[in-house]
N, C-alpha and C positions, 0 to 999 in steps of 0.2 A: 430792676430791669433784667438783671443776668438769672432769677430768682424766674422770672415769669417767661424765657425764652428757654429755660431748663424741663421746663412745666410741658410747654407746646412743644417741646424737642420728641418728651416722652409720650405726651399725648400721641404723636406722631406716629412712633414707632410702634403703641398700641392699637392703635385704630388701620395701621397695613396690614399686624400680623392676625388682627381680627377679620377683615374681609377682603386682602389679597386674594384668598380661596375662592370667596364669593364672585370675586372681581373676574377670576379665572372661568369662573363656571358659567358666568354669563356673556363671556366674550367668547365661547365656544357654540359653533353651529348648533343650534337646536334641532331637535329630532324630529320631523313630523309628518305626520300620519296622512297616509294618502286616500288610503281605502281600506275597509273591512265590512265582512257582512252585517255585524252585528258591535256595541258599543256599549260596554259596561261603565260607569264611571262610581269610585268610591272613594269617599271623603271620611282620611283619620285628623286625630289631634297631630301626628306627626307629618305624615306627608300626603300628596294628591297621587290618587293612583286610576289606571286606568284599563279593563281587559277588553282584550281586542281578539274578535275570533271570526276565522272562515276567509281566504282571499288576504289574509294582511299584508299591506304594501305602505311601508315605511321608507321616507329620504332623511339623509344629511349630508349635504352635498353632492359631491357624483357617486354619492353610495347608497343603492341599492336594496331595503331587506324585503324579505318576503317569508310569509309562514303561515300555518292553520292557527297559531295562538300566540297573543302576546300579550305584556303585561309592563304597560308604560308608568315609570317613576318620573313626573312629571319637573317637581324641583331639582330632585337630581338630574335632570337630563339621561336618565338609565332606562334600559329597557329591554325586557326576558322574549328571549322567543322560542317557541319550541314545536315540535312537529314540522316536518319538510322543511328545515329552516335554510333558505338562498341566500348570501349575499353575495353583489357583483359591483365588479369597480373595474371601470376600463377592460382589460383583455382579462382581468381574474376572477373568477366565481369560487367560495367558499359555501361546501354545503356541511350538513351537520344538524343532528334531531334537537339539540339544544344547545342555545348561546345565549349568551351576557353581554349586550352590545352598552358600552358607557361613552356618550357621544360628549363626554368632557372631554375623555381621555382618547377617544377614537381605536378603544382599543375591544375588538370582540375576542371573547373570552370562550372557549369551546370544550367540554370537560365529560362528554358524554361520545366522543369519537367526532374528526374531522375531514376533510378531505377538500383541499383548493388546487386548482387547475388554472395553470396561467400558461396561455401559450401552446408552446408544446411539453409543459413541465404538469406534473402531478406530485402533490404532495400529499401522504394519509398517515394519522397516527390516532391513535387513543383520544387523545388530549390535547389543544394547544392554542395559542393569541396569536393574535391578525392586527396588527393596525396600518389602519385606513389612511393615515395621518404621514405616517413614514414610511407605508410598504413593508417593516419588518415582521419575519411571521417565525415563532420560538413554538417546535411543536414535541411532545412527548412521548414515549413508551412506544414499542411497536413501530415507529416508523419508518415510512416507505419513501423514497422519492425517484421517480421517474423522468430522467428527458430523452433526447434522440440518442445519447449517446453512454450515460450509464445508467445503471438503478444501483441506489444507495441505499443500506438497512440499517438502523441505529436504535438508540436509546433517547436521543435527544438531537435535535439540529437547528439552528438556526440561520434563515436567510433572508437575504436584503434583497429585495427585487429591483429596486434604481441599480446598485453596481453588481447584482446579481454575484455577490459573493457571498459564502457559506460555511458555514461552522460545522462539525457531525461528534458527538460524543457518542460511547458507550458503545461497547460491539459493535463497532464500524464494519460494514461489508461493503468493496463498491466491486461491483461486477462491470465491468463493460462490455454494450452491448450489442458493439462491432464487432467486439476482439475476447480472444477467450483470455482476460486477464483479470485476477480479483485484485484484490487488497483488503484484509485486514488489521485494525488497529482499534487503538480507546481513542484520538482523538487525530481530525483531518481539520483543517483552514485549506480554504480554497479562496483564490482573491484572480476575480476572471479575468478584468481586462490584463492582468498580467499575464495570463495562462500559467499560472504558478500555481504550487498547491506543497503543505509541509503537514506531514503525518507523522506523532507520535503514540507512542504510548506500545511498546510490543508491535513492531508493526512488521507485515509477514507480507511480498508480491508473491503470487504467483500466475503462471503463463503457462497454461494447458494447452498441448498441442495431441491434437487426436490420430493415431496412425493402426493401420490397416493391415492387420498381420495375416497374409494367408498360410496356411496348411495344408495337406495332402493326406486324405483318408485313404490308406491303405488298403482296408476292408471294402469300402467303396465304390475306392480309383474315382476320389472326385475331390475337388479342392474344396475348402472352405475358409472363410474369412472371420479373425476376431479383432476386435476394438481396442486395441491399449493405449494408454495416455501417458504420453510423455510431458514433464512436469519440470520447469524451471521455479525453485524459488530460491526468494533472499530476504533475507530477516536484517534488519541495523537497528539500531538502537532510533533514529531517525532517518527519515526519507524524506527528499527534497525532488518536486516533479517539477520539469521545467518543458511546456507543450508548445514550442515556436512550430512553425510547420513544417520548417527546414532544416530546426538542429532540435527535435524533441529527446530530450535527455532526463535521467535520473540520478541523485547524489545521494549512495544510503552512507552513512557514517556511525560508527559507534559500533564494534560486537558484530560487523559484517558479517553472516554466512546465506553460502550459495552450496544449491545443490541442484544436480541436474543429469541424467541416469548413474552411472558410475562414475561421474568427477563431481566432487564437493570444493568448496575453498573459505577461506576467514581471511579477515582484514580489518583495519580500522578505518578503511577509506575504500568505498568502491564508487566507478561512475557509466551509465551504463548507456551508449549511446545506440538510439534504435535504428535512427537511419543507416547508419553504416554496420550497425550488426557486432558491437564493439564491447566489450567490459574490461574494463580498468581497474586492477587492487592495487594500492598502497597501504604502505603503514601496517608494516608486520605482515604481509601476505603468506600463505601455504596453500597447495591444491595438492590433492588426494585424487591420483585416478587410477585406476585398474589395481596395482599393488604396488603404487610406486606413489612419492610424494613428494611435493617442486616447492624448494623456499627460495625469493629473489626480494632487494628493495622493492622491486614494480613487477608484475606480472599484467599480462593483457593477455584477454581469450576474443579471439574471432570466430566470427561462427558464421555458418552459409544457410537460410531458411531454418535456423532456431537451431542447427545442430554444430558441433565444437568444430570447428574444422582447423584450428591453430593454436597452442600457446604459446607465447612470447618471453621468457623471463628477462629482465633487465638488473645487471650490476648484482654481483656477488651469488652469485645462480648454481644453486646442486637442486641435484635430484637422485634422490635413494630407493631402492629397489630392493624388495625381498623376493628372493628366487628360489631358495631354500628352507622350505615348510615344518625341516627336521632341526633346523638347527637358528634361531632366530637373531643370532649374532651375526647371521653372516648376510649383510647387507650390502649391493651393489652402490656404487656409487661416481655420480659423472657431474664434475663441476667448473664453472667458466663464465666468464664477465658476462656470458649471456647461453642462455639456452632454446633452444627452440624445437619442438615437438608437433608434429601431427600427427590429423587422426582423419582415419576413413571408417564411416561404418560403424562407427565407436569405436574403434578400437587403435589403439597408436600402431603408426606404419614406419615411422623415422623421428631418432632424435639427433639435433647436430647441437655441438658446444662449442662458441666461438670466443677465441681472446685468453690465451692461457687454460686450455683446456685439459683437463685432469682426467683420471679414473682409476675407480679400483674394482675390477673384476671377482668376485669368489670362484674359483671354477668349480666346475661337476663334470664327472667323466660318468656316462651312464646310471646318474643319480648319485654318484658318491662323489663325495669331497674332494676337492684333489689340487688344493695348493691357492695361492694368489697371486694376480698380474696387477701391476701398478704401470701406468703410460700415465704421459705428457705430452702435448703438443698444439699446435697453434691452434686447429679444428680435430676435434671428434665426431664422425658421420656412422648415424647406427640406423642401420636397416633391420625391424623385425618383422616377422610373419608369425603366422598365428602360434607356432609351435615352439616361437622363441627366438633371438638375434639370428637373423639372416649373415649380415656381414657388416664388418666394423673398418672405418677407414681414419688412418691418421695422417694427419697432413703435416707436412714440420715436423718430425716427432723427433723427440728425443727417446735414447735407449732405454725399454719397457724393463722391469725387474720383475721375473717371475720368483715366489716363496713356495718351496713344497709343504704338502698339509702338515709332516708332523712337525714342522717348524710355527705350523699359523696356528691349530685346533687350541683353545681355551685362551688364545692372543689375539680374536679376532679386531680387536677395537684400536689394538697398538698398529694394525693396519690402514684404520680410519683416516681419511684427508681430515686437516687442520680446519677444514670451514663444516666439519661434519654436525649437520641436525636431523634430529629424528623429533615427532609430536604425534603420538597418537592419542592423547589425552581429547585434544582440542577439536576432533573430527566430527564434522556438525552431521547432526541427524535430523532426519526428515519428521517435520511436526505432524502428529495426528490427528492432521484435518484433510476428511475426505470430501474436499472440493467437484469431483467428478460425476455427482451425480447431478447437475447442476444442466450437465452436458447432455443427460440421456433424457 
């Protein structure tokens, strides 16, 4: 008995994994044929085939094909169609000269160039599958994808139409196309009903803002106007997009740099909030502007209609200054549990230093050298204009120590404050990619 229920155990097992397949292929919608002008049928030893020309209108369920030629693999449920080839399923039409529709798998196969429109979205590439069955569509080379709100360029993407989320490999470009902002990368996830979306791979924003420079012809006596693009970007190692409508924010991490006319910065943590016009470094921060450069735990930049109009540094805050072009030891420096800098125009108008406020002066007396001041006090308030410090206020101060030059020349650094850094290694540069023609 245990001898003959071994037997039909195995029987079993051979006789599923023999026509499981079968079982599958028959318990899938069959394909069939509505109309054509004309009806080939031809009979091999291997399969039944059938060619269909002029008008052909094929169903499997709510799916749609239409074409000038087709060529039905009857056992297999497969079938070639080519020329004008349509199909439509609810709100989406997939057109394309040649496809491979397998109505086991419900998967149309398009390998001669495609293009599906769902909605108000377009999708076109080279190459790429559709299935009818799940809505997933994995499309290839060159593609393109359009909705109301960006167009996306890639190497490869895939999307789910039920939760209308999205995959993008290979040279990722997403333009949007409200807003003058790109993004570049090798690889984005978009997942919609969160309004999330995590981008790697080298991945580069930028935010093109176009401004309207007039001039004055001389020869003339007539104004004219030129086009320059002012250009924030930021590179991390990753980027994190978070689109709520009321707090739409970004999280780049990793190898952070920003750059944006003459102020750059790096970090291992930046967060950039749009509504309020706000970016956050942490974790190792430096900013570079004009000829000066601000290290603090946290730095924050506010900015008014895209442009810097605040920086903030928080906890352990210098900022170093080269003011002397002849002699590159002799660096300015003003430092204090916080710093705070503005800017008009681009260009810094005041720095104040609060909470244990330090500085070391180099002075120049009509371009020459000529000695060092060292102050302390509760606040440092520096007023400059264009041609250099306006006027410096100490509040609280304790008694300032001036050194004459020949006691400082070749000792400049035994003058340095104790929290003193310099980095010019690190200073991020502007990638070469010309985005701007995108705009004209």
């Amino acid at each position: 008995m245990d001898k003959m229920n071994l037997l039909l155990k195995k029987n079993l097992v051979l006789f599923l994994l023999l026509f499981l397949p079968l079982l599958k292929v028959f318990a899938a919608e069959q394909i069939i044929i509505n109309y054509a002008d004309r009806l080939s049928v031809e009979n091999t030893t291997d399969v039944n085939t059938r060619a269909l020309f002029g008008n052909v209108q094929i169903t499997q369920g709510n799916v749609l094909l239409t074409c000038e030629k087709a060529i039905q693999y009857m056992l297999a449920n497969k079938i070639e169609l080519e020329r004008k080839v349509v199909i439509t399923q609810n709100n989406l039409t997939l057109k394309a000269p040649y496809v491979i529709y397998n109505g086991n798998t419900y998967i149309a196969e398009a390998s001669k160039g495609v293009e599906i429109s769902d909605k108000d979205a377009k999708l076109v590439a080279d190459r790429g599958n559709y299935s009818t069955q799940t809505n997933i569509a994995d499309f290839y080379d060159n593609v393109k994808f359009t909705d109301d709100s960006v167009t996306i360029y890639c190497e490869y993407i895939n999307h789910n139409r039920n939760t209308e989320d999205s995959k993008a490999e290979g040279n990722v470009l997403i333009k949007g196309n409200q807003t003058n902002v790109f993004l570049i990368a090798d690889k984005v996830i978009n997942i919609a009903n969160e309004n999330y979306s995590i981008v790697t791979g080298n991945p580069v924003l930028y935010q093109i803002d176009t401004i309207v420079v007039s001039s004055h012809d001389t020869t003339e006596s007539q104004l004219s106007e030129a086009i320059e693009f002012d250009t924030l970007i930021v590179k991390a190692d990753t980027i994190e997009a978070f689109r709520g409508k009321e707090n739409e924010h970004y999280h780049f991490y990793g190898n952070v740099e920003i750059i944006k006319k003459n102020i750059s910065a790096i970090a291992q943590d930046a967060y950039f909030y749009k509504n309020r016009e706000e970016i956050i470094l942490r974790n190792k921060p430096i900013i570079w502007y004009d000829s000066s450069q601000l290290h603090a735990d946290s730095i924050n930049i506010l900015l008014s209609n895209n442009e810097v109009k605040k920086i903030h540094s928080i906890n352990n805050a210098i900022a170093i200054t080269l003011n002397d072009t002849n002699n590159l030891s002799r660096k300015d420096q003003l430092a204090g549990n916080e710093i705070e800098i503005i800017f008009s125009s681009d260009s810094t108008r005041n720095i104040k230093s609060f909470g244990n406020a330090k500085s070391v002066y180099f002075m120049l007396t009509e371009g020459v050298a000529d000695g060092v001041i060292k102050n302390s006090a509760e606040k440092i308030l520096i007023d400059i204009a264009k041609d250099g410090i306006k006027n410096i206020v100490l509040i609280n101060q304790v008694p300032g120590e001036y050194t004459p030059e020949p006691m400082v020349f070749g000792k400049e650094k035994e003058f340095f404050l104790p929290d003193f850094k310099f980095n010019d290694e690190n200073k991020p540069v502007k990638p070469d990619v010309l985005l701007e023609k995108y705009f004209r």
